[in-house]
N, C-alpha and C positions, 0 to 999 in steps of 0.2 A: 696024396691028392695034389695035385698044381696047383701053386699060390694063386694062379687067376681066379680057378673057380671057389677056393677059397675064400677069395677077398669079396667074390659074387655073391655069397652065399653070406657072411657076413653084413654086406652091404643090405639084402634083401629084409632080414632078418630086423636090421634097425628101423630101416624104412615102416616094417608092419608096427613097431613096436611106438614109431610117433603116429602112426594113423591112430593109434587108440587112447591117444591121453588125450583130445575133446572128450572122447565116452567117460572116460574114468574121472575126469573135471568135472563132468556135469551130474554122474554119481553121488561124488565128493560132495559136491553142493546142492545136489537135491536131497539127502541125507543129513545136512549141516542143518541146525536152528539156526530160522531168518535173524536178520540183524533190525529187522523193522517192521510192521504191521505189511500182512498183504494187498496187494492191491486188487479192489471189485469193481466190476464193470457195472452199473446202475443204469437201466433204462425207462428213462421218463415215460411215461403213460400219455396219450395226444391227449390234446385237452378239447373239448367235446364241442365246443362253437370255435368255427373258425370260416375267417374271411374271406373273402376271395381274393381281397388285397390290402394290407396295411397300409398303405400308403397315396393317396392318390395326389401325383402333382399335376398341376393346371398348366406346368412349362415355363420355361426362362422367360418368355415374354410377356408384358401386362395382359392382363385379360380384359375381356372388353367393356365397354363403359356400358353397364349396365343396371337394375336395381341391385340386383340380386346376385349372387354367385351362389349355385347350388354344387354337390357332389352325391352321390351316390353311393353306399357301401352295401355290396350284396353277402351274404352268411349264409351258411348251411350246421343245424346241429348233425352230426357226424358221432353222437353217443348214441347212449345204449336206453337213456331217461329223458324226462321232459327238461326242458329249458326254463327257466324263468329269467326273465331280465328285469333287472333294477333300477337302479338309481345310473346317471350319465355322468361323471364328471368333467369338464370343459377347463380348458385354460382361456376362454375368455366369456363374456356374459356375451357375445353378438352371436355366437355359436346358437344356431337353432336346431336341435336337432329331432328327427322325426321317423318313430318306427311304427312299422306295417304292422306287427305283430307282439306281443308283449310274453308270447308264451308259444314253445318249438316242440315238435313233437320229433322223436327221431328221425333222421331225413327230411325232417321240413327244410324251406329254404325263406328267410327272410331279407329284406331291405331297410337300409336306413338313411335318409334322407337327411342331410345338411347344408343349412343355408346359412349366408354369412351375407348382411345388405350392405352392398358396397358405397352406402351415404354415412357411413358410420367408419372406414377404414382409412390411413394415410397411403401415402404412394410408397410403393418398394415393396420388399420379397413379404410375405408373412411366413409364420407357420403354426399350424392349429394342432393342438392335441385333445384327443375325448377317450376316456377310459370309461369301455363299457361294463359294469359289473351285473354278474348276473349267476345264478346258482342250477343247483341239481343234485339228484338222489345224493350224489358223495360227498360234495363241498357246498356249504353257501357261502364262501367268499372269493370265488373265481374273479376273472376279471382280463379283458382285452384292451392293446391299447392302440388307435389307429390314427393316422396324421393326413392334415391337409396342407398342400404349398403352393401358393401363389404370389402372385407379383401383382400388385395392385397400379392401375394407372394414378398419374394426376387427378384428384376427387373432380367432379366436375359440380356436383352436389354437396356442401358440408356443413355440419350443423356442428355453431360452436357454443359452448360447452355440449359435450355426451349427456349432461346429466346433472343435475343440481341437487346441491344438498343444501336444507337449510334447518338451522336448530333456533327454537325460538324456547328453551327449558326456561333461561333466564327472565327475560320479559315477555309471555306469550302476549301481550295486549297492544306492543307495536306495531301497524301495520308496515308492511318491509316492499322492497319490489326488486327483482330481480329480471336480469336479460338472458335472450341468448337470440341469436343470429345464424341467417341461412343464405348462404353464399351460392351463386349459383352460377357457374364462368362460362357457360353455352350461350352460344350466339341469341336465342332470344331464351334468358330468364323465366323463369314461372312464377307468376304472381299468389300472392296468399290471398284466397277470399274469404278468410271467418276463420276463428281462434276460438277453441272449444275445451273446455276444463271437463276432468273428474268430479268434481267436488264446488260449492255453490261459493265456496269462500277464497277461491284463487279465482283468478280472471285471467287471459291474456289478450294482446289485440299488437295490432300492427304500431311500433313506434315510430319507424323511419325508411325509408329507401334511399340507399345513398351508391351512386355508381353506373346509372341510368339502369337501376334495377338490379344490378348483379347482386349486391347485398342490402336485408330485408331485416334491421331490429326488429324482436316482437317484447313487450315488456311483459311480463306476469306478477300481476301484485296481489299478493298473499296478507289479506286482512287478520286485525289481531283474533285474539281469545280461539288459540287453537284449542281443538278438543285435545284433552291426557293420551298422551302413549305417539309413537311415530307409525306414519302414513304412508302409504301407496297412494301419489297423484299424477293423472298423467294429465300436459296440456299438449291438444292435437290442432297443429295449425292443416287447414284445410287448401288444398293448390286449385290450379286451375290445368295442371299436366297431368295428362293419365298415364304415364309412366311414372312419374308421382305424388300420388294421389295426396297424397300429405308427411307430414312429418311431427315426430312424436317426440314431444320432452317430456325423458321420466322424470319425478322427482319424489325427493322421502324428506319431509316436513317432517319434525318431532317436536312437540311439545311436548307440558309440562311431565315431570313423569305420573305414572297412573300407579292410581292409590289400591287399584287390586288387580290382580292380572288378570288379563283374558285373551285367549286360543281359537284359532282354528283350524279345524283338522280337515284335509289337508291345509297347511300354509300357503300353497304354492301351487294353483291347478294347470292342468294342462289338457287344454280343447283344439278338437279339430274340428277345423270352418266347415267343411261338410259334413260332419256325425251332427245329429242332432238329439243324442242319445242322451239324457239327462244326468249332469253331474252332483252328487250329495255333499254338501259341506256342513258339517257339524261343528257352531259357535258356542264355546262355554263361554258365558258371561257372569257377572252379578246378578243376585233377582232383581237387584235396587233399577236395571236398569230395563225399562218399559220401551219396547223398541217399537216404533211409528213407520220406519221405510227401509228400503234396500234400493240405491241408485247402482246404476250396469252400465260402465264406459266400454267399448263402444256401443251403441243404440242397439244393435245386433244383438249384444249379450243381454237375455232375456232371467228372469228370478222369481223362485215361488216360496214361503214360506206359513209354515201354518202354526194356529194356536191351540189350544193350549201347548205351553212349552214344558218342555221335561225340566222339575225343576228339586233341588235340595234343600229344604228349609235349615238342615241341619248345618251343611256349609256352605249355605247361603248363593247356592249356585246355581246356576240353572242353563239348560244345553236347546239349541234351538237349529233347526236342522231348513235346512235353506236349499233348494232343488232349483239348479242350471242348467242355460241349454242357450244354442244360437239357433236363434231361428231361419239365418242368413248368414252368407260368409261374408266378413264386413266390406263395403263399399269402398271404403277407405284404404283397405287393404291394409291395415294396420295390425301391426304380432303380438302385440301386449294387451289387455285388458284389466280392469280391474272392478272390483266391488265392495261400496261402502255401504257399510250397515250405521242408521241413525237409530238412536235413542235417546230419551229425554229432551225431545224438542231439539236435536243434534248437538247435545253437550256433549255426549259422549257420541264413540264412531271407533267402527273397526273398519279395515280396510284389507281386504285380498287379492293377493296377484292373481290373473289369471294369464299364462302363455296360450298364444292360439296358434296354431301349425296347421300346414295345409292338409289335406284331403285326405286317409288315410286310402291306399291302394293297395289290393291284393298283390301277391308276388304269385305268380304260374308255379307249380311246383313242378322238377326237373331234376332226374334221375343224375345229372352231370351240375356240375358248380359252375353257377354263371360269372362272366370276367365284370369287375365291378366298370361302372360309367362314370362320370362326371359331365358337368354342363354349365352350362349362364344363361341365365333364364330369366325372362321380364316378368314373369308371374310371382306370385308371393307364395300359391300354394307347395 
């Protein structure tokens, strides 16, 4: 044979014999024991409410000087079971937030309204977080998380302090008096016409106008012999601008501590200005205490309670059940309310938040997931 074809045939021969040591390498090692656990591919399950958008920003530039800044967040359950929603949690207390519907059937589509009053924000970027939690047939501790960004203008409205706290445990018998001031840098100012308390033992009124009106001390002076346990009081100065209509200081009074507890279930209500659908609050109190009235700030928030009271001789308890409603969405336009329960000639006094949110509105249901909105809006509701 000539060495050509020889060397041919040779050459050919090697050639076949490295094409096949990948096959026989990967033989080799899919025959070997792994040197380490294998690796699995795990796929998540959706999770069964979901938004239409996490995130809504308002945009790089201030938004506009208004009360209110509202947004929109629109949702679709997308399970196979009903929805139940929960509890909201807020990174900040000015968050109002507000849903259409409290319970999703699959393919429902709901809305949730968020208002943040722009007389309560400083100027520059913000950014809001709300985790909504909410359950269903598989999990009850789901939970979504959605954000708001804005950029807030120079306040043109501001009320200084947010919020007052005062503790009287030590001496509740001194009368005290505290400030707080409303600045107002628009070409013509709004005047306060009348300073209206929660509760019969704080007062406030106009102390000063300094600046040809831009800024408006109001004093509140909180007389002694508080009632035992701390309070929800609000004082609501009244304007003369119906953009806005007034302005609201919370404040949480606590005196002495109280000699036996008492609850109410709910702590914390939450009403909307146009339902006028009646809410139940059950007070467990002492029997010792003989209860005479229930005040309702604002005028709006209306109250009915009846006697005989369910009561426990045995542990000296007794439960009394209190029926709410708004007759009207407040004048005032005011978000908070609250209600004091007297007894014993109002030595004793429980107090309840109440949050008010605007108007509940149906959402259209819609075979497609609608893109969520946002807006600023001069309305409260």
């Amino acid at each position: 044979m000539p060495v050509e074809m020889q060397y041919k045939g040779r050459h050919s021969w090697i050639a076949g014999f490295l094409a096949t040591l990948p096959l026989l390498a990967a033989a080799f090692m899919g025959s070997a024991p792994p040197d380490g656990p294998q690796l699995t591919r795990t796929v998540s399950p959706r999770r069964p409410l979901q938004f239409a958008r996490y995130c809504i920003n308002h945009g790089r530039d201030p938004v506009l000087h208004t009360s209110t800044l509202t947004s929109r967040f629109r949702f679709r359950n997308i399970g196979n079971s009903t929805i139940e929603l929960g509890e909201i949690e807020r990174s900040c207390g000015c968050l109002k937030p507000e849903l259409t519907d409290e319970k999703l059937e699959p393919g429902e589509i709901g809305e949730m309204k968020v208002t943040v009053p722009m007389v309560e924000q400083t100027a520059g970027f913000h950014e809001f977080q709300l985790t909504v939690h909410y359950s269903d047939d598989q999990r009850q501790d789901r939970h979504e998380t959605i954000l708001i960004k804005a950029v807030f203008p120079e306040p043109q409205i501001q009320v200084t302090p947010r919020a007052i706290d005062v503790s009287q445990r030590g001496n509740s018998n001194r009368p005290v008096t505290h400030h707080f001031s409303v600045a107002d840098h628009r070409s013509e100012p709004l005047r306060i016409e009348s300073v209206k308390s929660s509760v019969p033992w704080v007062n406030g009124s106009v102390e000063s106008v300094k600046e040809d009106g831009e800024i408006i001390q109001i004093a509140v002076d909180i007389a002694g012999r508080i009632p035992e346990g701390t309070h929800r009081v609000l004082v609501q100065a009244l304007t003369d601008d119906p953009q806005f209509p007034s302005v609201t200081m919370p404040m949480r009074i606590s005196g002495p501590e109280r000699s036996r507890p008492v609850r109410a279930r709910p702590s914390v209500l939450r009403m909307h200005a146009m339902d006028q659908t009646p809410l139940l609050v059950s007070v467990d109190i002492p029997t010792s205490w003989q209860v005479s009235h229930v005040d309702c700030f604002p005028a709006e928030l209306q109250c009915e309670w009846e006697s005989p009271q369910k009561s426990d001789e045995a542990s000296r308890r007794q439960v009394l059940e209190l029926s709410l409603w708004l007759n009207a969405p407040p004048v005032s336009q005011v978000r908070e309310g609250v209600i004091t329960l007297h007894a014993n000639n109002s030595a004793e006094m429980l107090t309840v938040r109440v949050e008010i949110v605007g108007s509940k509105r149906q959402v259209a249901r819609n075979d497609a997931l609608p893109v969520a909105t946002s807006e600023a809006s001069y309305s409260s509701n």
